[in-house]
C-alpha positions in Angstrom: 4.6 -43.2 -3.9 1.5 -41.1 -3.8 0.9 -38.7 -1.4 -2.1 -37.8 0.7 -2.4 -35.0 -0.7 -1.9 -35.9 -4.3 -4.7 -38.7 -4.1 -7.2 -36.1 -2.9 -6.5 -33.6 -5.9 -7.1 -36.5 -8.0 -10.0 -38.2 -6.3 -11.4 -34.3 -6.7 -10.8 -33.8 -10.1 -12.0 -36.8 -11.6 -15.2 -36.6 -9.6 -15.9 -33.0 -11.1 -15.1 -34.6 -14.3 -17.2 -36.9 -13.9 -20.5 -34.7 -12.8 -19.7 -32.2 -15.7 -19.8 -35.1 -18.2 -22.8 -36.8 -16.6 -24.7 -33.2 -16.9 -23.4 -32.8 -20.5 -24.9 -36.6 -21.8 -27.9 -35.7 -19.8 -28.5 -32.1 -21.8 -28.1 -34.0 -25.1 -29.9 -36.7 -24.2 -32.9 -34.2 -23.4 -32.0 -32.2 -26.9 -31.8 -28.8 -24.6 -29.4 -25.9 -26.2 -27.6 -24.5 -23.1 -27.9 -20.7 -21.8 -24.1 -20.0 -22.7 -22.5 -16.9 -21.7 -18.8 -15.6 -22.7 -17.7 -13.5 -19.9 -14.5 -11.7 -20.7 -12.4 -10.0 -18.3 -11.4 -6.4 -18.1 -7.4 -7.4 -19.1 -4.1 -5.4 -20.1 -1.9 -4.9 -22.7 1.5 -3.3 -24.4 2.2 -1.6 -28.0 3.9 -5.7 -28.6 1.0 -7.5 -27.5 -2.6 -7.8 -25.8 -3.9 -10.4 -23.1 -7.1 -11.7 -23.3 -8.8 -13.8 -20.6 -12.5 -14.8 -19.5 -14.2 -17.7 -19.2 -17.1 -19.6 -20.4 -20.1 -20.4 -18.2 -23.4 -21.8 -18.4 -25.7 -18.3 -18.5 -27.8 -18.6 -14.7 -29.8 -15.6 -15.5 -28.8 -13.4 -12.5 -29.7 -10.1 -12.7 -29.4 -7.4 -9.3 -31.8 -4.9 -8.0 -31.2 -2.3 -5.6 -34.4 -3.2 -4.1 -33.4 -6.9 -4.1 -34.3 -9.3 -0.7 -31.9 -11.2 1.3 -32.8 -14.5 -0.3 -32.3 -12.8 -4.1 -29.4 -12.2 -3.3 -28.3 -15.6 -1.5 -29.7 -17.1 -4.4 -27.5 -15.1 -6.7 -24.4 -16.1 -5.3 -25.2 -19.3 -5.2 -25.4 -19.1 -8.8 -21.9 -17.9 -9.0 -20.1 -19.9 -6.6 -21.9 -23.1 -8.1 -21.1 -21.9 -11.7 -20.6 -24.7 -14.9 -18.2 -24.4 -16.7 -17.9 -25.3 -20.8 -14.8 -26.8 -20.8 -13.4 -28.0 -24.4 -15.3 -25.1 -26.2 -13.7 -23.9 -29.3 -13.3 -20.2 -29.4 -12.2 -17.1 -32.3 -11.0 -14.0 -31.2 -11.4 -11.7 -34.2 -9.5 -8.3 -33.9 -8.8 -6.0 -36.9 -6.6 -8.4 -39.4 -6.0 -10.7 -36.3 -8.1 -14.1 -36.1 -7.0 -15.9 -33.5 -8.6 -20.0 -32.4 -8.1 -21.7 -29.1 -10.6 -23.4 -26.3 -11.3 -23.2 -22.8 -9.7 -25.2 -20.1 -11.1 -27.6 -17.6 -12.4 -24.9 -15.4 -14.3 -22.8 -18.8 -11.1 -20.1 -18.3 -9.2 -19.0 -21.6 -6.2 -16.6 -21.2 -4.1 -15.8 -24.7 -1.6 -13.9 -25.2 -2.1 -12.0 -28.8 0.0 -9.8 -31.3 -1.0 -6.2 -31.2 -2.5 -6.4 -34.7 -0.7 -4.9 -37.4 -3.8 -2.5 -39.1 -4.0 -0.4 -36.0 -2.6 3.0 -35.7 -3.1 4.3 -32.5 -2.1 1.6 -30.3 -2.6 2.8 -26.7 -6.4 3.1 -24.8 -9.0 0.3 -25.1 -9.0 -2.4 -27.4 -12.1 -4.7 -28.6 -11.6 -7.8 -30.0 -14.7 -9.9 -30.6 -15.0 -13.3 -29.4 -17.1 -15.6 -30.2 -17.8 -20.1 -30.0 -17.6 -21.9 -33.0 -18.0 -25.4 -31.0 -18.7 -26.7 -27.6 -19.3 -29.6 -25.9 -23.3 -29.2 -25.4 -25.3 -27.3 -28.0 -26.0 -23.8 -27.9 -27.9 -21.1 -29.9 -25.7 -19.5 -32.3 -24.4 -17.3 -32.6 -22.5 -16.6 -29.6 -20.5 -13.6 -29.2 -19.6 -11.2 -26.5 -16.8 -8.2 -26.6 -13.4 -8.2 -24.9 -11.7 -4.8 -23.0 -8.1 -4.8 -22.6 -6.1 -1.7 -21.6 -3.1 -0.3 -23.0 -1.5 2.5 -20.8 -0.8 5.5 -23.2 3.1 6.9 -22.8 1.6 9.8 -21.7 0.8 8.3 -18.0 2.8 9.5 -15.0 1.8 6.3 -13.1 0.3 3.3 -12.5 -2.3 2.3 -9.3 -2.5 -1.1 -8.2 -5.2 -1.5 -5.5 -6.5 -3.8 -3.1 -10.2 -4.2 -3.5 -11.8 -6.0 -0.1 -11.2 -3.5 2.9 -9.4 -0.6 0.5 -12.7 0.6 -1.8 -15.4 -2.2 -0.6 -16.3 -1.9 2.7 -15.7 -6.4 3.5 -15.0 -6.2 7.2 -12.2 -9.4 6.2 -11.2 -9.6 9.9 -14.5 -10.8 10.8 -15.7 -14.0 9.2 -19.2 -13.7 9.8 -18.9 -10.0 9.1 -17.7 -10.8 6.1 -20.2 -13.4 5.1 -23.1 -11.5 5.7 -21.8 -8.6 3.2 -20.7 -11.3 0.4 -23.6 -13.6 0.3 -26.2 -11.3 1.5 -25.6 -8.3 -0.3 -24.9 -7.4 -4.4 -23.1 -4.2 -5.7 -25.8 -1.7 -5.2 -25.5 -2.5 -1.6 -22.2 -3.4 -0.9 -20.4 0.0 0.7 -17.9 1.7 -0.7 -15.4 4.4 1.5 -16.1 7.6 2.2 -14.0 9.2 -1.0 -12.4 7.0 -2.2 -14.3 7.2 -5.7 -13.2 10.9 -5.9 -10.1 10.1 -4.6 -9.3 7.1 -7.5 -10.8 9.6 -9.9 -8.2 12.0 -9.0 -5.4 9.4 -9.3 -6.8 9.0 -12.7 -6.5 11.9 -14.0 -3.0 13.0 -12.2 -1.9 16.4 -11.9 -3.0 17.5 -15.3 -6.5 16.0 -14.8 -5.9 14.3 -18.4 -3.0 12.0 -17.5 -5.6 8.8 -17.6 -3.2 7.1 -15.1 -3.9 3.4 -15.3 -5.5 1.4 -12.3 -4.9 -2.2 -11.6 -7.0 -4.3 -9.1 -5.6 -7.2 -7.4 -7.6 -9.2 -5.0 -8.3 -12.5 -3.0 -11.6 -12.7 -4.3 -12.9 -15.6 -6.5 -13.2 -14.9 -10.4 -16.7 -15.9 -9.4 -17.3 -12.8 -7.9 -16.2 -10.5 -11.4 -20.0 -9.1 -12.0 -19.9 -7.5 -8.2 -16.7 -6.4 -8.5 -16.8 -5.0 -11.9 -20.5 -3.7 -11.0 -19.5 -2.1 -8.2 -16.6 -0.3 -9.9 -19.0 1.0 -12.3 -22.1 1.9 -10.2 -19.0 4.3 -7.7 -17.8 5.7 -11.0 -14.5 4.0 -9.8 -12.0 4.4 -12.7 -12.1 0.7 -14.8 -8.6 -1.1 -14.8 -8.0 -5.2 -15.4 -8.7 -7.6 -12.1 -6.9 -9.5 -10.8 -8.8 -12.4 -9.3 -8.1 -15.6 -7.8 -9.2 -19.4 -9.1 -10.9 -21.5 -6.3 -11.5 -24.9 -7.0 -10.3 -28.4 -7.9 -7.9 -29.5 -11.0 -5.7 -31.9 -11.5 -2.6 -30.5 -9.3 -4.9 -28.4 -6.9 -8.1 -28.1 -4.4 -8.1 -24.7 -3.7 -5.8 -21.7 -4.9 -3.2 -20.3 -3.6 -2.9 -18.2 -0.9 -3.2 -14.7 0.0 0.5 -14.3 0.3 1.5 -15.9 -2.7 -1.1 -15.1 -5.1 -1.1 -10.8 -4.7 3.0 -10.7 -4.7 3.0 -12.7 -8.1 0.5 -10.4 -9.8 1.6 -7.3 -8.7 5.2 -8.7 -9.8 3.4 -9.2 -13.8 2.1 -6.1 -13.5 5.3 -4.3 -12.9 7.0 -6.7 -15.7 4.7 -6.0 -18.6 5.2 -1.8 -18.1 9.1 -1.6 -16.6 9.2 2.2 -17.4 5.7 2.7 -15.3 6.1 3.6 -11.8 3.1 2.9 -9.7 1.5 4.0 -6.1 0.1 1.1 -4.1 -2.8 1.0 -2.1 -4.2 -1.4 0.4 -6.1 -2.3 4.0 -4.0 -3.4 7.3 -6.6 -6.0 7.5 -4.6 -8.9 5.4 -1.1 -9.0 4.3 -0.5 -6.3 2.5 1.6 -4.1 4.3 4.2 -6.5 4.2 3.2 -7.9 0.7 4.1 -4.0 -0.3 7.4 -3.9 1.5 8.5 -6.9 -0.1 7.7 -5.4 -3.4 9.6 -2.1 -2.6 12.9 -4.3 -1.8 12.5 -6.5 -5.2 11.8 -3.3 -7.6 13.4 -0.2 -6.1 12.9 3.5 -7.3 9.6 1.9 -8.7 7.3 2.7 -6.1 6.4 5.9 -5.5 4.4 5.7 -2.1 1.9 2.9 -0.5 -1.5 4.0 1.0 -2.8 1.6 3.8 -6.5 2.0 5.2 -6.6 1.3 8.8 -9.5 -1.4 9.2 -7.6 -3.1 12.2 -7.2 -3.2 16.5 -4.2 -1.1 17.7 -1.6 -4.0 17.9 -2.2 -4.5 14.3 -1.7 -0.6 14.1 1.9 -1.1 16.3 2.9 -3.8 13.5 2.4 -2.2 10.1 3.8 0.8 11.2 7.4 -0.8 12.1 7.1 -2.4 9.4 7.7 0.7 7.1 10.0 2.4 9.8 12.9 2.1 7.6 11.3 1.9 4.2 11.1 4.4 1.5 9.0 5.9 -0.1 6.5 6.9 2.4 3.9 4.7 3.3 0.7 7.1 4.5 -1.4 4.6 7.4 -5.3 6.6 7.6 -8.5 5.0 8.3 -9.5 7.6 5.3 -9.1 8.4 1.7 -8.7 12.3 2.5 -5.0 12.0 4.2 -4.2 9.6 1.6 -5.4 12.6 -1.3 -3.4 15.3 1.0 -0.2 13.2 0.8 -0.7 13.0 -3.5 -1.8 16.6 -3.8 2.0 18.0 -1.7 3.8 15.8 -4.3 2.0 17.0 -7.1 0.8 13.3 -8.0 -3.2 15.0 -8.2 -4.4 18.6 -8.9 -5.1 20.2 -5.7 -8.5 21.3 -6.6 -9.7 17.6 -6.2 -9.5 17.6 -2.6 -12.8 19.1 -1.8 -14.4 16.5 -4.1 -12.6 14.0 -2.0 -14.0 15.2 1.3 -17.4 16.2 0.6 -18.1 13.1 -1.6 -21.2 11.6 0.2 -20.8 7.5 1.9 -23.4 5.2 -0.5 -25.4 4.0 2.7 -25.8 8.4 2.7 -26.6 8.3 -1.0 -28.8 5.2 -0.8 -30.8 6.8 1.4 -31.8 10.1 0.0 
């Protein structure tokens, strides 16, 4: 017998299935080439093999101004959260002597896992595949193309970073909902804040002790893949070292309303990250706002000697304060609990994870709302 539950993923699916096809007879009927835009996302690889994911979206046209009003950047979001997918589009990922065919699923996402082609030499850094639509469901101008970035950590690295994003480098006030509104649906990346030196501080991470390590940085979040052009903006715009997201899918399919939770979606992609590089240790950093003090402690236990500390911002009340802090009472390595970037760069500095000179970067570097104004 069908469940409640069940009957309602259903009931949701086949309504959005049934509004995507009834806008998809309507644009043909009307002979109107659809605004298509291939948005790959920043992804990760090995010397074996390369992931490539994105998805494929009507193009809505936003663009973001520092200068831009409340309402332009409402109506922005609004754009993204009420984005169209192109679902059934036929794609080709073209790579050196790799040509690779697939499509996108019922949400516009595509996600393939590719042999690291055989005509390269130097495997580790940045690789660029092409990709491009050969078919879709509505017609579109061609041709369509757009350029893929996926990482491959050179052996040279000394560690990995994975990193929060809301609460840990973008100021998101999570513990407050209409705090948290307000910067999400009324801001955009040039006015979203980051912390106090944490760009220098990330920077630093980057580059390790030798400033030339090009440690590799990893971002996993709660956020909605919708929200990949702030994030990935905002990375940019802080000079922010660039490293693959991890995002979260929100919305209905044919097993599912929403994603999964906080709780079960960070543990499982932290857990890939540390599978695809098993030789890579990695420092972790988060906020005390969510879970992820004990997300992190879980971690420790499942994959010892692999983490070499965790830094938690302190976003949260005292009692919160009490909590995370038994929490890694009788956990090693050493977790370092600061409502700032500087203790966190002092702590990686003493083990020789940074060069030392980097600290006064890291304390002098200037808030954005300081910046902004100037």
């Amino acid at each position: 017998m069908i469940s409640w539950r069940d009957f309602l993923y259903r009931i949701g699916h086949q309504t959005e299935n049934h509004i995507d096809e009834l806008k998809i007879r309507f644009r043909e009927r009307m002979g109107w080439e659809t605004a298509v835009h291939i948005c790959p996302y920043i992804s990760f690889g090995n010397e074996q093999s390369l992931y490539v994911k994105g998805r494929v979206l009507h193009d809505r046209g936003i663009e973001t101004e520092s200068d831009d009003s409340f309402w332009d950047n409402l109506t922005n979001m609004y754009y993204r959260v009420n984005s169209h997918e192109i679902k059934g589009a036929k794609m080709r990922l073209t790579y050196y002597d790799l040509i690779h065919d697939f499509y996108s699923d019922e949400d516009g996402y595509f996600g393939e896992i590719i042999p690291m082609p055989s005509a390269i030499d130097v495997k580790s850094g940045w690789h660029t595949p092409v990709i491009e639509m050969l078919e879709s469901p509505l017609p579109f101008k061609k041709p369509l193309r757009s350029v893929a970035k996926i990482l491959v950590p050179p052996a040279s690295v000394t560690y990995g970073v994975i990193s929060d994003i809301d609460d840990t480098i973008l100021k998101t006030d999570a513990t407050s909902l209409l705090k948290m509104a307000w910067n999400t649906f009324a801001k955009n990346a040039r006015s979203r804040i980051a912390f106090k030196g944490v760009a220098a501080f990330y920077r630093a991470l980057h580059k390790g002790k030798s400033g030339n390590n090009k440690n590799p940085f990893f971002y996993v979040s709660s956020s909605p893949w919708n929200l990949y052009d702030v994030l990935i903006d905002f990375i940019n715009l802080h000079g922010i070292p660039e490293g693959p997201l991890f995002l979260k899918d929100y919305g209905f399919t044919h097993n599912k309303i929403i994603t999964e939770g906080h709780e079960g979606h960070k543990p499982k992609k932290i857990k890939k990250i540390l599978n695809a590089y098993p030789e890579m240790k990695f420092i972790l950093i988060g906020d005390s706002g969510q879970k992820d003090p004990e997300i992190y402690s879980n971690i420790i236990k499942e994959f010892p000697d692999r983490i070499l500390a965790v830094y938690i911002r302190d976003v949260t009340i005292d009692e919160r304060d009490v909590q995370v802090k038994k929490i890694y009472n009788s956990d090693k390595p050493e977790m370092v609990y600061s409502e700032n970037s500087l203790t966190a760069a002092i702590h990686a500095a003493k083990h020789g994870w940074i060069e030392d000179g980097m600290l006064a970067e890291i304390a002098n570097e200037k808030a954005w709302e300081d910046v902004i104004e100037e």
